[in-house]
C-alpha positions, 0 to 999 in steps of 0.5 A: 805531565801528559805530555811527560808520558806520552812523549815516547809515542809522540816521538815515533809518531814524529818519526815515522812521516819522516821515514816515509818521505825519505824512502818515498821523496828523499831519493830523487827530491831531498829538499821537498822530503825535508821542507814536507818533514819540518812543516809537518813536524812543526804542525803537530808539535804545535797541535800536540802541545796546544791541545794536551798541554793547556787543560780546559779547567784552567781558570783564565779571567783574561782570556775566556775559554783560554783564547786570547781576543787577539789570536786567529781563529783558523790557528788551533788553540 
């Protein structure tokens, strides 16, 4: 549900790198501006949802602390 509600905010903070690199980039390298744009939007999207949408109080028997044994350590989770 936090996500429900915040997605409104979530979206405008998407919104504006994107407006930012096609004023600043987007004039004379569109394919940097656009790569910068979908890596940054992938990387807060994954951020965002790992963070807000899995609570802490999740009871987890197979995975403790809600990490997985097998998941990287330098990927938030």
């Amino acid at each position: 549900m936090t996500l429900l509600f915040l997605a409104p905010l979530i979206w405008i903070a998407a919104v504006v790198p994107w407006v930012l690199l096609h004023s600043t980039l987007g004039k004379r390298h569109r394919r940097s501006a656009l790569t910068a744009g979908l890596v940054f939007t992938v990387w807060s999207t994954w951020f965002l949802v790992t963070w807000l949408g899995m609570p802490d109080s999740y009871s987890a028997p197979l995975c403790p602390a809600n990490v997985p044994p097998w998941w990287p350590g330098f990927i938030p989770a």
